[in-house]
KEKE-3310 file (N, C-alpha, C; in steps of 0.2 Angstrom, whole numbers, plus 5000, padded with zeros to 4 digits):
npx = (5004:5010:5018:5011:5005:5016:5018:5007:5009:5021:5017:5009:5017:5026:5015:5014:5025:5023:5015:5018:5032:5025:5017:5026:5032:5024:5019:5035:5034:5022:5026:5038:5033:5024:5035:5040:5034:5030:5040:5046:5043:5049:5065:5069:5064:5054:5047:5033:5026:5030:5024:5008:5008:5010:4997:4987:4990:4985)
npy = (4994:5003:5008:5012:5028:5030:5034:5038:5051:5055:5054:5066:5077:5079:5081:5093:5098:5099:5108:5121:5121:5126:5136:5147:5144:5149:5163:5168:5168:5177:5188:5192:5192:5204:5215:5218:5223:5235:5237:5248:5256:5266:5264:5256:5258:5266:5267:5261:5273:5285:5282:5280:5295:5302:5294:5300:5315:5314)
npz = (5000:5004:4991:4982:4986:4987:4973:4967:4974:4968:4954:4955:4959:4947:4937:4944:4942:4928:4924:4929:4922:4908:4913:4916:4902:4894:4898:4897:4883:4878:4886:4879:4864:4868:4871:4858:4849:4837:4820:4819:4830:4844:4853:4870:4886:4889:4878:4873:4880:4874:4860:4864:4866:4855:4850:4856:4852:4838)
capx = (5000:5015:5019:5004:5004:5023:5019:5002:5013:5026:5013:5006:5022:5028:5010:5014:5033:5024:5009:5022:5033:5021:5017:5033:5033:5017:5022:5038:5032:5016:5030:5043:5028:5021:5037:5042:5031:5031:5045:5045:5043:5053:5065:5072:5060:5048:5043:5026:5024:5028:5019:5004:5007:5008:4992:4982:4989:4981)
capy = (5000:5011:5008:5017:5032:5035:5034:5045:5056:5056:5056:5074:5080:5078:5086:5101:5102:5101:5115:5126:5124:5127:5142:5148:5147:5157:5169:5172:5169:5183:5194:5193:5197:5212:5219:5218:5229:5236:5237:5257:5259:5267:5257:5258:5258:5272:5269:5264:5280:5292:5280:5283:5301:5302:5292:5305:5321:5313)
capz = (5000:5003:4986:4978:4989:4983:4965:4969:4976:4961:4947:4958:4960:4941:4935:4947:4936:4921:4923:4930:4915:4904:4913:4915:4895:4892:4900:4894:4876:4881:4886:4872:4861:4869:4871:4854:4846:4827:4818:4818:4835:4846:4859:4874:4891:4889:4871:4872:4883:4866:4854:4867:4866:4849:4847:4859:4850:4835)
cpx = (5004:5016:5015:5003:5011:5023:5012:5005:5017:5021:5010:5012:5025:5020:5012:5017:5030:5020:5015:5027:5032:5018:5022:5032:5028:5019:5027:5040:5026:5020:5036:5039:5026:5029:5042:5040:5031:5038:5049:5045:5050:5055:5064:5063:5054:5044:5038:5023:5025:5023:5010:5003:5006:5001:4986:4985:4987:4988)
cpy = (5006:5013:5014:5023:5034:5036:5038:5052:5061:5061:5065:5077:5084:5084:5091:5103:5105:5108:5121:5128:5126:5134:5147:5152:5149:5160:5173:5173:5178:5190:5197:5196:5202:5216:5219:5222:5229:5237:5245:5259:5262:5263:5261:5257:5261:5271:5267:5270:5283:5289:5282:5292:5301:5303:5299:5314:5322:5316)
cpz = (5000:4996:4982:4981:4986:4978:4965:4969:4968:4955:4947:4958:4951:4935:4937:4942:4932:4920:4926:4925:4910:4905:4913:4906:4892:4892:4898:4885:4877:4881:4881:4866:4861:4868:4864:4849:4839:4826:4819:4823:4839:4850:4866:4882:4893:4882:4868:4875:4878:4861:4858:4867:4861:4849:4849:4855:4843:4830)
residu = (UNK:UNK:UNK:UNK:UNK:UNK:UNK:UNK:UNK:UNK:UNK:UNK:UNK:UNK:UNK:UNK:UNK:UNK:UNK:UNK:UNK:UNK:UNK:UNK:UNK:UNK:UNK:UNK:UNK:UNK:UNK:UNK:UNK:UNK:UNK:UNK:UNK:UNK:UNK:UNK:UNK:UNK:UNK:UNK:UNK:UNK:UNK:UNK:UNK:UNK:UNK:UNK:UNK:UNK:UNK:UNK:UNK:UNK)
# end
């Protein structure tokens, strides 16, 4: 009976990994995309703040 409760264990443990690495590479897919932007854009830290100004001075 011990047997099946280690391997319970395992198989939960091994799921947690994978949902985790799977999240993990969401996210830093999600993030690589957003912060990549148009080709034109400016770079650097701030630079959806100016494309944002832009937008609103029309």
């Amino acid at each position: 009976m011990q047997s099946r409760t280690t391997a319970g264990r395992r198989a939960r443990t091994t799921v947690m990994v994978a949902l985790l690495v799977a999240t993990l590479w969401g996210g830093i897919a999600l993030t690589k995309g957003a912060a990549q932007g148009g080709h034109n854009a400016p770079g650097g830290p701030v630079g959806h703040l100016s494309r944002a100004v832009e937008i609103i001075r029309g």
